[in-house]
DSSP file (Angstrom, degrees, kcal/mol; ACC not computed):
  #  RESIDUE AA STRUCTURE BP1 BP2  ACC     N-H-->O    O-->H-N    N-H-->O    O-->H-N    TCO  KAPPA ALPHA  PHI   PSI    X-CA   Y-CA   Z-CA
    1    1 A X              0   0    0      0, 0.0     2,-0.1     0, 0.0    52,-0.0   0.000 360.0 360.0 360.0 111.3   99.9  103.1   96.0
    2    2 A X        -     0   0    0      1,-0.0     2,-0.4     2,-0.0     0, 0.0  -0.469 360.0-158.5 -55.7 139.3  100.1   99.6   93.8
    3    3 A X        -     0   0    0     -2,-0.1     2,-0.4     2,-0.0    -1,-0.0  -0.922   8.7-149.7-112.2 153.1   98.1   97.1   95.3
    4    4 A X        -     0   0    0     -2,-0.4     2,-0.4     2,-0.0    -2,-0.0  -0.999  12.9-144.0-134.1 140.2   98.6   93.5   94.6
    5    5 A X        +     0   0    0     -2,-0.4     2,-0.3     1,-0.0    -2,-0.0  -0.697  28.7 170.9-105.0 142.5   95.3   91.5   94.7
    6    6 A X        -     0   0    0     -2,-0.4     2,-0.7     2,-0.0    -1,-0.0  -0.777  45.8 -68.6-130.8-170.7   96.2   87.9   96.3
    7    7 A X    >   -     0   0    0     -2,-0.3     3,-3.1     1,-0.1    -2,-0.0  -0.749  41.8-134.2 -86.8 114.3   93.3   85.1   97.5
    8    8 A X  T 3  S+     0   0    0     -2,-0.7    -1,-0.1     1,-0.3    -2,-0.0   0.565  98.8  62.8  -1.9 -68.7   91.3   86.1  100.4
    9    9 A X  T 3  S+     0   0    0      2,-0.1    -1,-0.3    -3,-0.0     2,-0.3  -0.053  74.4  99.1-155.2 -18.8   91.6   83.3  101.7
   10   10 A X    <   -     0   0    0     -3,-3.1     2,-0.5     0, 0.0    -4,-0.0  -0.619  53.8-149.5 -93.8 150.6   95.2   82.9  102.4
   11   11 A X        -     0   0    0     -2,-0.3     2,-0.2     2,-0.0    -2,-0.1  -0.965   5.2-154.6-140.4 123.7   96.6   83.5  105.9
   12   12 A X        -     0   0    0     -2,-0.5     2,-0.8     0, 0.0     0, 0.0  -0.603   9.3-139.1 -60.1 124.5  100.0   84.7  106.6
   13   13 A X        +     0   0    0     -2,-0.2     2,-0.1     2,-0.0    -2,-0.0  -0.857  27.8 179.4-103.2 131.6  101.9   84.2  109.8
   14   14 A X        -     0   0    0     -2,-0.8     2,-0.3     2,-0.0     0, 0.0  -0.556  28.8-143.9-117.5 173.1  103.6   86.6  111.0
   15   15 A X        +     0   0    0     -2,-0.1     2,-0.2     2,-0.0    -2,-0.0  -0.671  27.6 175.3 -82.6 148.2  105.9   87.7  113.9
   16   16 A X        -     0   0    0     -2,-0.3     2,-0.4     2,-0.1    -2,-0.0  -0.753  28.8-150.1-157.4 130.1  105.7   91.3  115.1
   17   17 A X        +     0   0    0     -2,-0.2     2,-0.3     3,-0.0    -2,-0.0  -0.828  37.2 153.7-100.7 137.6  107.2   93.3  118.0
   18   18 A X        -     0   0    0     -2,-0.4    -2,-0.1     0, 0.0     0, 0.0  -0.924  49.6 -87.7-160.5 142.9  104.5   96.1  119.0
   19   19 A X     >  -     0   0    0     -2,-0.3     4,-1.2     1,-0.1     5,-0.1  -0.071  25.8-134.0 -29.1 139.2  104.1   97.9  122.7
   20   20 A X  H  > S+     0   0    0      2,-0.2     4,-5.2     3,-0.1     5,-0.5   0.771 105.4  59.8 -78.6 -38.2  102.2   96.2  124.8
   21   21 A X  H  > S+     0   0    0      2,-0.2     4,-1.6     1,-0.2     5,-0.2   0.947 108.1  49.2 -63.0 -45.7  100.5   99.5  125.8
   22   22 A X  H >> S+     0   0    0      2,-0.2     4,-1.5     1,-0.2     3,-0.8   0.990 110.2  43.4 -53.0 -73.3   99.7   99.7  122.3
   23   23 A X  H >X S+     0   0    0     -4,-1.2     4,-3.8     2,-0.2     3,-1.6   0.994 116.8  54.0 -28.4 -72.6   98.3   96.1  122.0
   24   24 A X  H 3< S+     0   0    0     -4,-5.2    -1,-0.2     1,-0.2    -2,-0.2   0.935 113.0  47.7 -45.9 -20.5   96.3   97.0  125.8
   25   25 A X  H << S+     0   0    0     -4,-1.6    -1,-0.2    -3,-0.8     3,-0.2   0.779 109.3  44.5 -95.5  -9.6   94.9   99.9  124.1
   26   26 A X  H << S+     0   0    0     -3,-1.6    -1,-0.2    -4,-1.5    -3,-0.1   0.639 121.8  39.5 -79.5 -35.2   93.6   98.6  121.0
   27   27 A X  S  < S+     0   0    0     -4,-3.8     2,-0.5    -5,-0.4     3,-0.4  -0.092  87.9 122.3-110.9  32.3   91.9   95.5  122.7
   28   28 A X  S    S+     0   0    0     -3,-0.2     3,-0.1     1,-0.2    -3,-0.0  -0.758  88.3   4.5 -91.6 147.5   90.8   97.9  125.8
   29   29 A X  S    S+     0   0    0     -2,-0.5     2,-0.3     1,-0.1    -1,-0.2   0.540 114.3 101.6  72.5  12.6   86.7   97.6  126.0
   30   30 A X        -     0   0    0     -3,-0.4    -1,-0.1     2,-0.1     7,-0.1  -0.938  61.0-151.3-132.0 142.7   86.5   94.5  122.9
   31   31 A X        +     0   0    0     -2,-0.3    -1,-0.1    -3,-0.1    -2,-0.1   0.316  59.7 126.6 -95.2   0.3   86.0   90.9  123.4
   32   32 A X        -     0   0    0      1,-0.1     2,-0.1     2,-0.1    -2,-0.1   0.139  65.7-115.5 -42.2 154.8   87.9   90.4  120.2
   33   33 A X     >  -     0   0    0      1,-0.1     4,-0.9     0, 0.0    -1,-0.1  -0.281  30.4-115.0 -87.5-166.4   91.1   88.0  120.1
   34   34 A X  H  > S+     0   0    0      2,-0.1     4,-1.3     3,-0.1     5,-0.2   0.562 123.1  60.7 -88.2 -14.2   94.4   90.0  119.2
   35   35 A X  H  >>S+     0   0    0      3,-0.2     4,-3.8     2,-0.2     5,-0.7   0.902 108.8  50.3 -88.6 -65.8   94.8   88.2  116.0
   36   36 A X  H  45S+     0   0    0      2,-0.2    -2,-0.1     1,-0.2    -1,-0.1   0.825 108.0  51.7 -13.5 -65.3   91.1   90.1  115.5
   37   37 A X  H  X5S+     0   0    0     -4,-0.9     4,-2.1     2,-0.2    -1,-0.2   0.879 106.3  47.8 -34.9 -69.6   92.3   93.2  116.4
   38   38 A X  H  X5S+     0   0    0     -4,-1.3     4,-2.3     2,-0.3     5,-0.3   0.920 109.4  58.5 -73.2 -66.3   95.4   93.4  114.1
   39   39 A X  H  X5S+     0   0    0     -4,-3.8     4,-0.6     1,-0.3    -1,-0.2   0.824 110.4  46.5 -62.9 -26.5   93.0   92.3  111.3
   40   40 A X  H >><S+     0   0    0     -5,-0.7     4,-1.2     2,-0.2     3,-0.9   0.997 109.1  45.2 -39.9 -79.0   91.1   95.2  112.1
   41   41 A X  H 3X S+     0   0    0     -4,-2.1     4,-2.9     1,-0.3     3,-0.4   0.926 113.5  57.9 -48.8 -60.7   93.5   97.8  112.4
   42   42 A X  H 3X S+     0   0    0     -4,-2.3     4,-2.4     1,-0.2    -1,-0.3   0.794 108.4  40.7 -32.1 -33.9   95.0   96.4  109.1
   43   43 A X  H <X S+     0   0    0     -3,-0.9     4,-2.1    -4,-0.6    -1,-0.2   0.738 115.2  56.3-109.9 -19.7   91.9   96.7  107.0
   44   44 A X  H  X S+     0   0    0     -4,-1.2     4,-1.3    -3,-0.4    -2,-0.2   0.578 114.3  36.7 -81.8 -18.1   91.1  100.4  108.6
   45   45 A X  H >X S+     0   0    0     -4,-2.9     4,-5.3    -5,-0.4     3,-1.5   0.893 110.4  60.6 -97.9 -32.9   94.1  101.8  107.8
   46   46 A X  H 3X S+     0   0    0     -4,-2.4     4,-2.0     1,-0.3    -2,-0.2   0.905 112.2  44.8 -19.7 -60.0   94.2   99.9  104.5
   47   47 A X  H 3X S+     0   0    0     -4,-2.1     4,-1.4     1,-0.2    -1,-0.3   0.797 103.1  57.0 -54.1 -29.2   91.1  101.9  104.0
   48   48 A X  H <X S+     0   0    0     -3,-1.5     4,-1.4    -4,-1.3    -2,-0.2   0.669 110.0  58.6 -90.7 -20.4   92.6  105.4  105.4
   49   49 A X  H  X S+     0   0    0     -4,-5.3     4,-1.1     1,-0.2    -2,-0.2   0.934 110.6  35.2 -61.3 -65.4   95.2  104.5  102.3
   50   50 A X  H  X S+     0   0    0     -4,-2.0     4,-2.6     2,-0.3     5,-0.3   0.714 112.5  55.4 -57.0 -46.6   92.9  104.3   99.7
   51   51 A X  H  X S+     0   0    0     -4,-1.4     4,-3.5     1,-0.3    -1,-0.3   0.987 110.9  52.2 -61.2 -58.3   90.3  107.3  100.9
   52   52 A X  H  X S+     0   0    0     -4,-1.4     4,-0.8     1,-0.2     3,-0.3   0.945 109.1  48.4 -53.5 -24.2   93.8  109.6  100.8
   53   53 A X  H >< S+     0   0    0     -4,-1.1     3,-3.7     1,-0.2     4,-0.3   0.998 116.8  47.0 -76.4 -47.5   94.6  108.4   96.9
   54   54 A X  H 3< S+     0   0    0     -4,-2.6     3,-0.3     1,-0.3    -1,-0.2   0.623 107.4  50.7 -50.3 -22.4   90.9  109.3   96.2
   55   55 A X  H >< S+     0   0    0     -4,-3.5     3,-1.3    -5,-0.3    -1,-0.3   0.662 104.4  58.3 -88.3 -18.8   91.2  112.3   97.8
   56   56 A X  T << S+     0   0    0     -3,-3.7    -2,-0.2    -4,-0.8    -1,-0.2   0.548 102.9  59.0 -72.8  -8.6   94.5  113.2   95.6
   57   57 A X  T 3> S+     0   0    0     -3,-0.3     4,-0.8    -4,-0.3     2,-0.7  -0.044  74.1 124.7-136.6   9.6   92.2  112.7   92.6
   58   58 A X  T <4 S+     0   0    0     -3,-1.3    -3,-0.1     1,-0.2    -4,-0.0  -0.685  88.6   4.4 -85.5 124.2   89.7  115.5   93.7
   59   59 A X  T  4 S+     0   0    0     -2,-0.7    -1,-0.2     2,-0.2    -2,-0.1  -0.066 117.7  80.9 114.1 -17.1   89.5  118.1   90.7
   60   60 A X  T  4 S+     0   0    0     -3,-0.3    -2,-0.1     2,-0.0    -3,-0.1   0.985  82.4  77.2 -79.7 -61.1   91.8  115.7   88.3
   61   61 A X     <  -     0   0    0     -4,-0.8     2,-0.5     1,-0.1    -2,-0.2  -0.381  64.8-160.3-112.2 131.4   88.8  113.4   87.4
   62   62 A X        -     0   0    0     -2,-0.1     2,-0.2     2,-0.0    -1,-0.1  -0.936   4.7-156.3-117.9 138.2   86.1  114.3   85.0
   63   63 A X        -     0   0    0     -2,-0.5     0, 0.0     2,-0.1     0, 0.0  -0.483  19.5-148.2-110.4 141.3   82.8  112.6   85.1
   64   64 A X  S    S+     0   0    0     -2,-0.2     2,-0.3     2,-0.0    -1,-0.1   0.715  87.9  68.8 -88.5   0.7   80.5  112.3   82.0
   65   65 A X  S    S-     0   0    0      4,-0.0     2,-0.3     3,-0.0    -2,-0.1  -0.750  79.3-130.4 -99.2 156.1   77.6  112.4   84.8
   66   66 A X     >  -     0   0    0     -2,-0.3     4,-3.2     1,-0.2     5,-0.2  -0.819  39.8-105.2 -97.8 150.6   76.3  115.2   87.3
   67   67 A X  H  > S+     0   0    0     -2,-0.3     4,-2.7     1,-0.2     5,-0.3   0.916 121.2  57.6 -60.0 -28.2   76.0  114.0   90.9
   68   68 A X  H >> S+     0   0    0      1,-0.2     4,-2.4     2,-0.2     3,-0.7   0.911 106.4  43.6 -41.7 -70.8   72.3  114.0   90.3
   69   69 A X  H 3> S+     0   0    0      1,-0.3     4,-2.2     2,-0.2    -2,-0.2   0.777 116.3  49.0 -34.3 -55.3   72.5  111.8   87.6
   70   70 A X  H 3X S+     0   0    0     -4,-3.2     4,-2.3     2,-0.2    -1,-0.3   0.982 110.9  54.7 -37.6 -70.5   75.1  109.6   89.7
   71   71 A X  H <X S+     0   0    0     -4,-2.7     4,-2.5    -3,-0.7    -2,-0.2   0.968 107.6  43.0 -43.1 -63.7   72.8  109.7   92.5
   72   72 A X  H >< S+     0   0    0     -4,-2.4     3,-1.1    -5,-0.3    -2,-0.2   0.906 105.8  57.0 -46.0 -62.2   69.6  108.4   90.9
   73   73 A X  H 3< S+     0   0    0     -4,-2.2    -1,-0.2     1,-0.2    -2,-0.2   0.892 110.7  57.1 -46.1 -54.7   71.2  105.3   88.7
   74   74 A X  H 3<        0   0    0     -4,-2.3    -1,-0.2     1,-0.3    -2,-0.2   0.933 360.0 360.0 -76.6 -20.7   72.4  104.4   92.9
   75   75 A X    <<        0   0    0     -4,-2.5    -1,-0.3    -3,-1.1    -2,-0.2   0.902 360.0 360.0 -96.9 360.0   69.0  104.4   94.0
């Protein structure tokens, strides 16, 4: 997946036709706006892209550390 890195900071507006049972079930039990929501959803599945590319890359990538070594420099 290409990513294209834009400015934070810039806000879109969109249109979108989505279920309302979908919408009631997303904003069921959250005081959240819908606009809230949808920025949510967006940036969790964003993530569920990125986790799968990482996950395509398990065995391919060879590291000049051992996860000890890795570990310690994070603490």
């Amino acid at each position: 997946m290409k990513t294209t890195h834009r400015d934070h900071d810039e806000i879109r507006k969109i249109t979108i036709n989505l279920p309302a049972s979908l919408i009631d079930m997303a904003m069921l039990g959250s005081e959240k706006s819908l606009t809230e929501t949808i920025r949510e959803a967006l940036k969790r599945y964003a993530h569920h892209l990125a986790c799968q590319e990482l996950l395509a890359l398990k065995g391919k990538v060879k590291f000049s550390l051992t996860y000890e070594q890795m570990k310690a420099l994070r603490d």
